[in-house]
C-alpha positions in Angstrom: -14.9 14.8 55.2 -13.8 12.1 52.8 -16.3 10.2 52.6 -19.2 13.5 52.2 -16.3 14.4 49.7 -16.8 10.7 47.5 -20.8 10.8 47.7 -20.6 14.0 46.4 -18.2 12.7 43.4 -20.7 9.9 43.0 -23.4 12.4 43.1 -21.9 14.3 40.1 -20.8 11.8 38.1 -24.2 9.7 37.9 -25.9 13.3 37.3 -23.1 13.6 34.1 -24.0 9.8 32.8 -27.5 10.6 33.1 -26.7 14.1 30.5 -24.2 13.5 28.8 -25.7 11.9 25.7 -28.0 14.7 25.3 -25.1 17.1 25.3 -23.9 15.1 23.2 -26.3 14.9 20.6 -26.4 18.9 21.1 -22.6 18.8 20.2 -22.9 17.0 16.8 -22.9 18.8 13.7 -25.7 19.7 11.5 -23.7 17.5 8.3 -23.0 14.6 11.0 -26.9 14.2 12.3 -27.9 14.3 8.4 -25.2 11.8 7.0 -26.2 9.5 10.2 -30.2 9.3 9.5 -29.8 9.1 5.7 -27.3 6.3 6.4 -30.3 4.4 8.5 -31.6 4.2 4.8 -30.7 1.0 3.0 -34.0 0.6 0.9 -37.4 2.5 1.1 -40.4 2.5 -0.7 -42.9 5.5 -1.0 -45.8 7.0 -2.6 -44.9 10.5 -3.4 -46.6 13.7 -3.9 -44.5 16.1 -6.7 -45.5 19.7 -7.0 -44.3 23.2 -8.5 -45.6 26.8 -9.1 -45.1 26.4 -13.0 -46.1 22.7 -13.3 -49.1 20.3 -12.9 -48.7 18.2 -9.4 -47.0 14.3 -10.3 -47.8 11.6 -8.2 -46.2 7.9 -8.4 -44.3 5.4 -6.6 -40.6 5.5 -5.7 -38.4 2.4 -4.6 -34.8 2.5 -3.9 -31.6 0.2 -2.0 -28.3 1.4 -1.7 -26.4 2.1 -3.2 -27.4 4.6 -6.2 -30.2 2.0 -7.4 -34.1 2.8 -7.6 -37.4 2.9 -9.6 -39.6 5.9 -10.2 -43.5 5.0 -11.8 -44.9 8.5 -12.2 -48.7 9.0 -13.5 -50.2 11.3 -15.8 -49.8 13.8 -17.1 -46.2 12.4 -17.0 -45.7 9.3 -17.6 -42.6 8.0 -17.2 -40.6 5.4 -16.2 -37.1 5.9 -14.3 -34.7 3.3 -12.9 -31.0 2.6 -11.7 -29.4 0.0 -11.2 -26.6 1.7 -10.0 -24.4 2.1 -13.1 -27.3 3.2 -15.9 -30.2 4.9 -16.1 -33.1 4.3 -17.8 -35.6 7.2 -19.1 -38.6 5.5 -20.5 -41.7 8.1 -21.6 -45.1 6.1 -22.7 -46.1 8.6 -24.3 -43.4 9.6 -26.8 -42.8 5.6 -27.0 -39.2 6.2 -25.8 -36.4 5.1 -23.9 -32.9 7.3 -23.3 -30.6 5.0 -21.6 -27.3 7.2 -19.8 -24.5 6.6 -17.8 -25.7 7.5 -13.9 -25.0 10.8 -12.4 -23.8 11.0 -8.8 -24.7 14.7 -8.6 -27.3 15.2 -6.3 -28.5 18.4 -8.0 -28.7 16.5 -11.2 -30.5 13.6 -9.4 -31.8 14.7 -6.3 -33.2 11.4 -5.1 -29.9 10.3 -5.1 -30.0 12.4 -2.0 -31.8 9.4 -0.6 -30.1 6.6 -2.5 -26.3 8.0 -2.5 -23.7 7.8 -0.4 -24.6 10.3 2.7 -20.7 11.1 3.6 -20.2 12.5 0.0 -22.7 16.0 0.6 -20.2 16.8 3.4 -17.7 17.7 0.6 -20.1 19.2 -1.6 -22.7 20.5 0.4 -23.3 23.3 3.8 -25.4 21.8 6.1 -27.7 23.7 8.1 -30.4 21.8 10.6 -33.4 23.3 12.9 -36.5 21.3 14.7 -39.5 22.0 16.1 -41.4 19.2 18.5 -42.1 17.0 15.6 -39.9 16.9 12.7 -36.1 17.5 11.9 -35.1 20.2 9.4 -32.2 20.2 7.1 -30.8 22.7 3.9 -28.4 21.8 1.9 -26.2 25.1 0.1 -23.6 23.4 -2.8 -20.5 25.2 -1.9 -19.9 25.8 -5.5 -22.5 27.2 -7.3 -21.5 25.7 -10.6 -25.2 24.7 -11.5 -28.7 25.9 -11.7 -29.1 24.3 -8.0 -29.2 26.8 -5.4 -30.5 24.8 -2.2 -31.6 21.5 -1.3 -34.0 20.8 1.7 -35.3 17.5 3.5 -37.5 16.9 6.3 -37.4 13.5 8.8 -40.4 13.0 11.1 -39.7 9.7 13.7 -36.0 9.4 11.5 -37.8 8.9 8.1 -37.6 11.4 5.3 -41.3 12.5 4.9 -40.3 15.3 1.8 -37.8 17.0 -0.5 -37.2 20.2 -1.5 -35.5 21.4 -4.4 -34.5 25.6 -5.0 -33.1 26.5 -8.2 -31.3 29.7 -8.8 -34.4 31.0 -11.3 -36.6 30.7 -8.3 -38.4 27.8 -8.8 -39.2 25.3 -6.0 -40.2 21.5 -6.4 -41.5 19.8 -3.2 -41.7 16.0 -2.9 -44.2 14.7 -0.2 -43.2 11.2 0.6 -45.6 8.3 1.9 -43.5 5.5 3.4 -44.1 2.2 4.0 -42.8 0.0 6.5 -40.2 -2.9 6.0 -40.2 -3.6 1.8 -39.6 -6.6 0.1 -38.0 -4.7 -2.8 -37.0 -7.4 -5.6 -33.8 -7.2 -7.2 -35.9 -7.4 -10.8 -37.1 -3.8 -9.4 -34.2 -2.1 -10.7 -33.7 -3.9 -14.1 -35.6 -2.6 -17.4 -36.8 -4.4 -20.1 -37.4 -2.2 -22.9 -40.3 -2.5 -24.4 -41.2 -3.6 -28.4 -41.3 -1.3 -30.8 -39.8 2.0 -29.5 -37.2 4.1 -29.5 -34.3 3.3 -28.0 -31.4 6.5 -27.7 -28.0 5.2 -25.7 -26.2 8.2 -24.7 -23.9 5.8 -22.5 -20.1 6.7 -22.7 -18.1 3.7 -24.4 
């Protein structure tokens, strides 16, 4: 009787071992499965696809490394120019000849690919996070608990744990997706989130002294 009685323990607790991290993964929160896959994130870099109901579709390039530092190159009909390097931003538009220099934001819904670039653990405080998933990709929106802002909802999709778009909602009812392209491994150089402004433009610092 004892012994049928310690197979059977055996029994039970190799079946447990052999479930218990998917339980586990079915236990975890919707903020703690986001905050881990956008923490996998150090740097990226992407071709991206921007589009809108009211605006012409932007394409471009994004690179980024953590923390809070990247480089947009958008094409016409916008061209522009963005980068971080984690402490100011610069705005450069080619075709106004002009550069606006700010102190960096850590909002997301002010900069929303800080979503990407930020620190993860921070949307926990700011943010309700809901998930879903179908057989391929990984759903998550993102509700600011204070609606403060024009922001109303935030949305990103992963596919094989990388972010493949964005979503942004704002409370007029206007939605901007971002289609990303990744690809694999960078080399990102450091000079990729430095700006050299150019000759013969205007320059406007709104940086705070």
């Amino acid at each position: 009787m004892h012994r049928r009685n310690k197979i059977l323990s055996g029994w039970l607790i190799g079946l447990l071992s052999i479930f218990s991290p998917a339980l586990a993964e079915e236990e975890r929160s919707p903020a703690d499965r986001l905050v881990t896959l956008l923490d996998n994130i150090t740097s990226m870099k992407a071709s991206f696809q921007q589009s809108s109901r009211t605006q012409e579709a932007q394409s471009g390039t994004v690179w980024l490394q953590k923390p809070n530092r990247f480089r947009l190159e958008t094409a016409a009909p916008l061209s522009q120019t963005i980068v971080s390097d984690g402490e100011s931003l610069w705005t450069y538009d080619r075709d106004l000849e002009q550069v606006v220099i700010s102190s960096i934001s850590h909002r997301v819904e002010e900069l929303p690919i800080l979503l990407l670039a930020g620190d993860a653990a921070n949307l926990v405080d700011d943010y309700r996070v809901d998930y879903f998933e179908d057989e391929v990709q990984q759903f998550f929106l993102l509700q600011p608990l204070k609606s403060e802002g024009i922001l109303d909802r935030l949305s990103i999709t992963f596919e094989d744990g990388s972010p493949v778009s964005v979503g942004v909602d704002t409370s007029t009812h206007e939605r901007t997706v971002i289609n990303l392209e990744l690809q694999p491994d960078p080399d990102i150089a450091d000079e990729t989130f430095t700006f050299t402004i150019p000759d013969e433009i205007d320059v406007i610092d709104d940086r705070l002294e």
